[in-house]
Kinemage of the C-alpha trace (Angstrom):
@kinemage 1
@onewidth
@group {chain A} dominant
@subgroup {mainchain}
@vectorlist {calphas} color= white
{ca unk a 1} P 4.538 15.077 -78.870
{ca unk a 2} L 5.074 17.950 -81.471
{ca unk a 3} L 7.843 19.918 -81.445
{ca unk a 4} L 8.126 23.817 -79.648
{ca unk a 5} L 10.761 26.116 -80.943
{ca unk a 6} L 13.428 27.865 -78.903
{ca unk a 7} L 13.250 31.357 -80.164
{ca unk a 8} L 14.548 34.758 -78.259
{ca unk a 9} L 15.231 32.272 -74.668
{ca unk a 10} L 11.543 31.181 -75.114
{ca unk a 11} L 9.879 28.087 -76.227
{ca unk a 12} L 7.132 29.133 -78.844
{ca unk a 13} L 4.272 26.864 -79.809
{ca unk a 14} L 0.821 26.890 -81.633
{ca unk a 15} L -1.738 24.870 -80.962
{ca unk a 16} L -4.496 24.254 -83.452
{ca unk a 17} L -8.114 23.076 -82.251
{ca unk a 18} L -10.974 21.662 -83.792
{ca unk a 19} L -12.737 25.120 -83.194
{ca unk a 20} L -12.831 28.142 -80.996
{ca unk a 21} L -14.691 26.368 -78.118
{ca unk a 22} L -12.028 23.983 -77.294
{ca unk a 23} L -9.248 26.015 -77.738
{ca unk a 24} L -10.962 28.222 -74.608
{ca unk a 25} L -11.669 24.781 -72.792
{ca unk a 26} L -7.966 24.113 -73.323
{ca unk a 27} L -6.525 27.192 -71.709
{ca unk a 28} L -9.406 27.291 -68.884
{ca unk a 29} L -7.919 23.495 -68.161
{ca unk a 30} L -4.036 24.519 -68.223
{ca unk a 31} L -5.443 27.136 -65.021
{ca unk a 32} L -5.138 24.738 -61.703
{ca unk a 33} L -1.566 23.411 -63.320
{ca unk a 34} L -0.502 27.020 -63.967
{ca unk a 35} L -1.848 28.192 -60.719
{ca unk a 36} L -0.190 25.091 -58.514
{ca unk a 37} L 3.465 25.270 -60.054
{ca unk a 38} L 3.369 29.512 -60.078
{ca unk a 39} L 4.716 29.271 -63.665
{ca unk a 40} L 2.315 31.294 -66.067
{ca unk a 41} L 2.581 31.157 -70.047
{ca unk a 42} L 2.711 34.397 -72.446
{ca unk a 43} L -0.089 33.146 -74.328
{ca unk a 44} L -3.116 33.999 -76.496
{ca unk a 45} L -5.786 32.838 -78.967
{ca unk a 46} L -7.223 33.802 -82.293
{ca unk a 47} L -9.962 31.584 -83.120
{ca unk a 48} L -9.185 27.868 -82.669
{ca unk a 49} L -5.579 28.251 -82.212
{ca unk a 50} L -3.490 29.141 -79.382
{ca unk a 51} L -0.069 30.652 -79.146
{ca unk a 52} L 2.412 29.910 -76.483
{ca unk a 53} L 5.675 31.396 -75.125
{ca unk a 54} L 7.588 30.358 -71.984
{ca unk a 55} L 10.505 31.620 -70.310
{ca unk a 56} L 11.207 31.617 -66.694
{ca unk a 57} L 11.390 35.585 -65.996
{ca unk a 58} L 12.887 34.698 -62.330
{ca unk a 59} L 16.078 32.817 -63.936
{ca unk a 60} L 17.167 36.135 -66.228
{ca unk a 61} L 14.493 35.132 -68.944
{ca unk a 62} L 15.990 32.019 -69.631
{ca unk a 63} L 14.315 28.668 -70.800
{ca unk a 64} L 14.173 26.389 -67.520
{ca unk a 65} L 12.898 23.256 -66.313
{ca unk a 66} L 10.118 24.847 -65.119
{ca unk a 67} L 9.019 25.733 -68.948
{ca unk a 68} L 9.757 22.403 -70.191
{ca unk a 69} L 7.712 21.252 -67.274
{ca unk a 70} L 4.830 23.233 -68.612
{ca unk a 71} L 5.400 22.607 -72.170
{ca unk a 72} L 5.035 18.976 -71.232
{ca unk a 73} L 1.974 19.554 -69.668
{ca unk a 74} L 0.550 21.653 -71.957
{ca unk a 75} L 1.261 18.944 -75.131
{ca unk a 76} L -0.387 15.916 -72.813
{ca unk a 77} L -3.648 18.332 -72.038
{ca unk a 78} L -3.742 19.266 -75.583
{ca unk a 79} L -3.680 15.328 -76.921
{ca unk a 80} L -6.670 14.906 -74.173
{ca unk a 81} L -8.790 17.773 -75.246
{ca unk a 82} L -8.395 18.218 -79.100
């Protein structure tokens, strides 16, 4: 898995895709996860590529298990899709 930055209590990662269609398909995928652990992602796209920052506003803004949780998932749906 490729590496996400700690920057400002946040992990921070960019996701490239092979084009704007499957970076969409890749956040419309992360939804049920997202929706089932109540943890949601600052995120947004421009083009193929996908920007991501997680904190856990509930703990003081802090990074948490619950963002590495994410971050996790978010690397093992990104290896699936792309």
């Amino acid at each position: 898995m490729s590496h996400w930055n700690t920057e400002n209590n946040s992990l921070i990662k960019s996701f490239q895709f092979t084009s704007f269609e499957t970076a969409m398909r890749f956040m419309q995928e992360a939804v049920p996860f997202i929706s089932e652990t109540d943890h949601h992602p600052t995120w947004s796209n421009t083009y193929n590529q996908v920007h991501i920052s997680l904190c856990t506003h509930d703990a003081g803004n802090a990074v948490t298990e619950k963002d590495w949780a994410l971050a996790q998932y978010l690397d093992t749906l990104f290896l699936k899709i792309n």
